[in-house]
C-alpha positions, 0 to 999 in steps of 0.5 A: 318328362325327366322329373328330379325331385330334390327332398331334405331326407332319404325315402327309402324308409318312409315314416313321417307325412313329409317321406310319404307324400314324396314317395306318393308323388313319385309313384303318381309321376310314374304311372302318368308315364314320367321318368322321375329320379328322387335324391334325398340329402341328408345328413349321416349322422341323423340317417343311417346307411341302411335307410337311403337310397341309390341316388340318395346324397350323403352331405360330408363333414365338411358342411357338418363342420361349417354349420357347426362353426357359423353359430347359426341356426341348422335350418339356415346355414346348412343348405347354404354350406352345401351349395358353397362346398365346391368339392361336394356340390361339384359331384351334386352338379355332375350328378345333376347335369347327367339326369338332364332334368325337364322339371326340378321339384323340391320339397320344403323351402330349405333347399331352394339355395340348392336349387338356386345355385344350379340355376344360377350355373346354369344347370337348370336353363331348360328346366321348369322350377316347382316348389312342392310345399307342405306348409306355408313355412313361415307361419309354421315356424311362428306356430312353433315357437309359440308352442316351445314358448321361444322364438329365433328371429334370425330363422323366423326371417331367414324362412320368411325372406326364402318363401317371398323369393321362392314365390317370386322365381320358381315357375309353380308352387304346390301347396296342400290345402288352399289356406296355404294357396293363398298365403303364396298368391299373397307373395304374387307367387306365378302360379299356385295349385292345391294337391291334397294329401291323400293315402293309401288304401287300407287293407290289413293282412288276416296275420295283422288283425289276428295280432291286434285282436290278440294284443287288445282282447274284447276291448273296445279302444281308440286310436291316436297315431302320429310322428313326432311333430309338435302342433300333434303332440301340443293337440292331444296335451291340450285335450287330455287336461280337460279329462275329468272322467276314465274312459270306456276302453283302451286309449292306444297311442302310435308313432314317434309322437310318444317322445313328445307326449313322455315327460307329461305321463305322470301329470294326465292321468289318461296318457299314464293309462294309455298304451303306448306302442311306440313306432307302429309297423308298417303292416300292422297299421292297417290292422290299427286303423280297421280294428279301432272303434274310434279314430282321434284326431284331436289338432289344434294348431299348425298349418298344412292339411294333416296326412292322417284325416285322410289315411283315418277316412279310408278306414272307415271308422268312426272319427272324433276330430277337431275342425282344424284337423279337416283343414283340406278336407272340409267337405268329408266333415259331413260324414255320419262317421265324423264328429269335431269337438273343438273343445276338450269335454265336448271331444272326450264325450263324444269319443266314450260314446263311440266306445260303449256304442255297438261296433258300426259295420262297413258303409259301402255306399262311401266306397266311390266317394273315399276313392277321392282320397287316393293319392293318385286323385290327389296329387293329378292337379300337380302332375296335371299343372306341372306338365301344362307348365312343360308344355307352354314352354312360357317358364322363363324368369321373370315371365308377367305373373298375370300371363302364366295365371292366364295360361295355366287358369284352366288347370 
């Protein structure tokens, strides 16, 4: 199959869970023997040109020019400016119609006007439709303005509106986790299959753990990594205020989460003593993760399944984590190295524990088990689905719901 994936941001330089997942969904489509070409869209004054790829597409400032004008929000007028651009979504088309794509898959809602408007020309007749979601959007977004303690009714519906009618037209849609299965079979979304976020394997280089032992000394230390994505953030504030007592060893913080967590330094005394290290490198992550005597993964709200439960797993380190954090990953929770607190003294306990006890050595017994959560396991069920949906060939619009479930049962 010739596979285009359609994603709101380059991947050339994947940071964030969003641009790691895609990239591994790539490479799983490959090496099941794909032809797979991934355009990212994006805007030139948030990306710069070093960070994208060859088919990467840049939107211009006549788009820019138009989201400014219409006084809506980004998220919604912004895919609807590109699909109305003639010019610009002329060369998109073109672009497109060379690829001549068996399946195309977008990842996140706010493409599908894209989408929408190459079926709607005609561009995609012989293509099978898959929406490749990461949250279920719609409670995501109600998450987020209950945390900014703010809401935008207009994005609110717009998002709500845009995943019914993805439900209703695309012909598969890939969640991570099975809460967010459900909420689109409650759209009487065609057919709906699991692909859980997975990770790579961790395996640090000698030059990255020598830097690490370096930077920490004898010091035993726990370690919370995460982007800059609000529910992470709003976790880890939530814990630090019941924080009564100075922990046995270093606090290290990583990733673009520090820009969240900032203006709180002087109110928490456990973020004031903290090391922050700002965006860790990709080589010395692993050094991180293999290194830490406990991994934190303090989530409290947000939808989804979190990326960094599986990367924290195949460490194979001690884990203090709350239960929503193994949200997709519920059957791991059982690990002697696991341990959920839900409530802030309870979770700051158990994390001292883990850095005044000996450092635990290697479980090699598990070894079987974590290759689970590579990302080729991970992501089979979608490649599995999708290429049983191209196969069948019963994609066409506005087929019976219960007919593709009946078809696609078995995968």
């Amino acid at each position: 199959m010739r596979i285009l994936i359609l994603g709101p941001w380059p991947i050339a330089h994947a940071r964030h869970g969003g641009q790691i997942r895609a990239e591994s969904i790539i490479e799983t489509y490959r090496e099941r023997g794909h032809e797979v070409k991934f355009v990212g869209i994006y805007d030139p004054t948030n990306v710069p040109r070093s960070h994208t790829g060859r088919h990467d597409f840049c939107i211009d400032s006549a788009v820019m020019s138009y989201v400014s004008r219409s006084g809506q929000p980004w998220e919604i007028s912004l895919w609807e400016a590109f699909a109305d651009v003639p010019a610009l979504y002329g060369a998109f088309e073109a672009l497109v119609r060379d690829f001549c794509p068996d399946v195309v898959q977008f990842e996140e809602p706010y493409l599908w006007p894209v989408v929408r408007s190459l079926r709607n020309k005609g561009e995609l007749a012989r293509a099978r439709i898959v929406h490749s979601s990461y949250n279920f959007e719609t409670d995501y977004r109600k998450e987020l303005a209950r945390i900014a303690g703010k809401s935008d009714g207009r994005i609110l519906r717009h998002v709500a509106l845009q995943e019914a009618e993805i439900s209703r037209e695309c012909d598969l849609v890939v969640t991570v986790s099975d809460d967010d299965a459900a909420s689109f079979r409650a759209l009487n979304a065609r057919h709906v299959v699991v692909a859980r976020n997975g990770s790579r394997r961790i395996e640090p280089t000698e030059e990255a753990l020598a830097a690490v032992d370096a930077y920490v000394g004898d010091t035993s230390f726990a370690l919370f990594v995460s982007s800059a994505h609000p529910p992470n953030a709003e976790g880890l504030l939530n814990f630090v205020t019941g924080m009564k007592h100075k922990l046995p060893g270093k606090l290290l913080i990583g990733g673009t989460v520090d820009r969240l967590l900032e203006p709180h330094y002087r109110t928490h005394r456990l973020l004031r003593d903290a090391h922050i290290l700002g965006m860790v490198d990709a080589e010395l992550l692993p050094a991180l993760l293999a290194r830490a005597c406990v991994i934190l993964l303090p989530k409290t709200s947000g939808g989804g399944s979190n990326l960094k439960t599986s990367e924290a797993l195949l460490a194979n380190r001690p884990i203090v984590a709350t239960s929503l954090a193994f949200t997709g990953f519920e059957s791991w929770s059982d690990l002697s190295s696991v341990e959920i607190a839900n409530e802030s003294p309870r979770f700051w306990e158990l994390v001292a524990q883990r850095l005044e006890a000996p450092r635990t050595p290697y479980n090699a017994e598990l070894d079987e088990r974590r290759e689970q959560l590579l990302w080729r396991v991970c992501l089979a069920p979608m490649v599995d689905a999708v290429e049983r949906c191209f196969e069948l060939g019963i994609a066409e619009r506005g087929a019976p719901a219960e007919i593709m479930r009946a078809e696609l049962a078995h995968v």
